[in-house]
N, C-alpha and C positions, 0 to 999 in steps of 0.2 A: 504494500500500500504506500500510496506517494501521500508526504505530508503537504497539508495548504498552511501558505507562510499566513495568510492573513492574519493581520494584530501581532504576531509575532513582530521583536526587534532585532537590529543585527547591527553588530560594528564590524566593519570593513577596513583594517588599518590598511594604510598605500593606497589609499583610494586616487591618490593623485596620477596614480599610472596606468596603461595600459589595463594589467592584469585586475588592477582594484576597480578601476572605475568600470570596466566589462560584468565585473561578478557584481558591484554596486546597482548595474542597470538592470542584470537578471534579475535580481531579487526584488528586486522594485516591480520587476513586472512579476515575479510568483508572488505579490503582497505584504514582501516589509517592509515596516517600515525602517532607517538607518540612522546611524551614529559614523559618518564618513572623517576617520581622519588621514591628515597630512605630514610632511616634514617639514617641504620648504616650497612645495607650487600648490599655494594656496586657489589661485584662478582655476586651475586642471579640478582641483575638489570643488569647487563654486559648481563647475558646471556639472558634475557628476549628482551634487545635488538638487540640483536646476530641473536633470532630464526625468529624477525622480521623482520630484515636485511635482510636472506638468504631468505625469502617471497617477495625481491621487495621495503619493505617499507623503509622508514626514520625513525629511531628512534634515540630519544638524551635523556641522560640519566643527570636530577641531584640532586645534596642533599639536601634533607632538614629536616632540624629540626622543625618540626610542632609546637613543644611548643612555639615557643616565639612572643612574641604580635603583630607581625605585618606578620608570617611566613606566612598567606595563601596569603597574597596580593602578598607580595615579591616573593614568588615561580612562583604566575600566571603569573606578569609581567616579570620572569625570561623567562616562558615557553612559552611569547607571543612576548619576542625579535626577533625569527625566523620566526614569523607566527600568523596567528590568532588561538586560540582555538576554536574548534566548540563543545568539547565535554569536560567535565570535569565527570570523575569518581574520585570521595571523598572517597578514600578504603582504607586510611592508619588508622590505629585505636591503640590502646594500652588498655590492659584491666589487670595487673596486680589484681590477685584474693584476697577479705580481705572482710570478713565479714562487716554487717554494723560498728559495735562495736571496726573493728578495722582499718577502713578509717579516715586520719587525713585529714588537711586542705589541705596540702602541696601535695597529692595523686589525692584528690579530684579536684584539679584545674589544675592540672599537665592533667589529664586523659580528662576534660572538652576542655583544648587548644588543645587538639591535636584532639579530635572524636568532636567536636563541633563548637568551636571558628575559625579554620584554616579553615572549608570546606565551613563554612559562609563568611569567610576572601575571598576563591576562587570566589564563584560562585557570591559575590557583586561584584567583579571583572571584575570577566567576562560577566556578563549580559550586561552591554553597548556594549558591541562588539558585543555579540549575536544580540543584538534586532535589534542591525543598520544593522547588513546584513540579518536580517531576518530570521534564523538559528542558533538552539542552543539546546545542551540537554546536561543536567546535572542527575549525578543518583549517591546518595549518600549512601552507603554501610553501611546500619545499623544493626539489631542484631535483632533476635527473642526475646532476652532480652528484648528490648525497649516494647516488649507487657506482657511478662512474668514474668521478674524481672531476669529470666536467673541464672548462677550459680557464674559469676564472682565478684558481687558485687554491691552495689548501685552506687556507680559514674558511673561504667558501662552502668548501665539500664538507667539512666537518661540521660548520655552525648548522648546515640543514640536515645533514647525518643525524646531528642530535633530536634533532625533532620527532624522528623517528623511532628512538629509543625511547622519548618523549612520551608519545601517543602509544605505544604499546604498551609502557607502565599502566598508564592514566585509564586507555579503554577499556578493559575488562574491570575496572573496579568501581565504575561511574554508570559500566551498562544497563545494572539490575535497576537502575533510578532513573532512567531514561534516557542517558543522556550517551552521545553517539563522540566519539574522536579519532580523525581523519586525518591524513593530510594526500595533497594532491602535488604531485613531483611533473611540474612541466619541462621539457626541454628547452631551447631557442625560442623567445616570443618577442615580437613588435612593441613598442611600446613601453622596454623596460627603463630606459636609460641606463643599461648595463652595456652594451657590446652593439658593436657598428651596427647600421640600419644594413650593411651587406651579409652578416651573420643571421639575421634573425628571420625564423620562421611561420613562426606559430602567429596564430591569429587570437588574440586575446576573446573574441568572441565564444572562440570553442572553449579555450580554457573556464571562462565565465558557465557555460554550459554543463560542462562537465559537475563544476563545482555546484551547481545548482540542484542537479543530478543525485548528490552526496549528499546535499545537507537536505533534503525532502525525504530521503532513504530512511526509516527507522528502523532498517535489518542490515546495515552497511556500517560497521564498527571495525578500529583496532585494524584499520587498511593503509599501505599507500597506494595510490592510484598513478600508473606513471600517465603522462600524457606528450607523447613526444616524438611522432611521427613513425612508430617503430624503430626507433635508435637505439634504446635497450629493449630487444622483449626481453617478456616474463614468462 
């Protein structure tokens, strides 16, 4: 059975990009309403909540700085002032490209807070609300990398690797209360500001779809979903 978002709410970090503001628009049109935040392109989130707007829905838009040691907590409880969250998508990432040889400490921990430490920040956050109204799905936006090693780097491959070990602790212990934990590993996609517009492939529509796909699911737990043109089967 496919769930209806209606009334349900969702926070979408990275909403400013590609991947966020595609899964921002799907949702809007399966009936959420959004908590769309940003980094640093606050206009690219304006419109993402604009297009959800002119759909009906309520969307509020705010900023945040994933890096700093307490950003995923502070955001969630930012995002749950108006509302309770029923959905949390973890899609804000940063993947600056450097060889192993030439990732320093100050890169490596920078890239780990923001793809790692903040989506952990969210979703320990938000699990108590989830479980108590019995309702909840989380799907954290990780990387074909994370199985591959990918082309951006090792802090790269590793901060989305975690995620994975992540959502395997997390899902089975959340499931019996309702609540579902995902994450979706896209390959090369448009729209990341990560890697030349000659490298990238994927169409953030699909990737939006797919994701949409997964959080309506309420028998889809404890998964990664790669999505990536056949570049790694499974």
């Amino acid at each position: 059975m496919v769930d209806s978002l209606s009334g349900r709410r969702a926070l979408v970090t990275g909403a400013s990009g590609g991947i966020g503001a595609a899964v921002a628009e799907a949702l809007a049109r399966a009936g959420a309403d959004l908590v769309l935040s940003y980094s640093a392109h606050r206009e690219d989130a304006l419109r993402a909540a604009a297009t959800a707007g002119r759909m009906g829905r309520i969307a509020t838009v705010l900023q945040a700085d994933l890096s700093g040691p307490e950003a995923g907590r502070d955001l969630l409880q930012r995002a749950a002032e108006s509302g309770p969250v029923d959905l949390l998508v973890a899609n804000a990432g940063v993947g600056i490209a450097q060889d192993w040889d030439e990732v320093d400490d100050d890169l490596w921990a920078h890239t780990l807070a923001v793809n790692t430490t903040a989506p952990w920040q969210m979703a320990q956050a938000a699990l108590p609300g989830m479980i108590e109204r019995g309702y909840g799905r989380i799907l954290f936006v990780s990387s074909v990398a994370a199985l591959t090693g990918g082309v951006v780097g090792p802090h790269y491959a590793a901060s989305k690797a975690a995620l994975h070990g992540l959502l395997h602790h997390l899902a089975p212990r959340v499931a019996p209360h309702g609540v579902t934990v995902n994450a979706l590993a896209p390959a090369l996609v448009a729209g990341t500001r990560m890697l030349p517009a000659a490298e990238k492939k994927g169409d953030p529509a699909d990737i939006a779809a797919m994701a949409v796909a997964m959080l309506t699911n309420p028998y889809l737990t404890n998964k990664v979903v790669t999505l990536d043109g056949g570049l790694h089967p499974v």
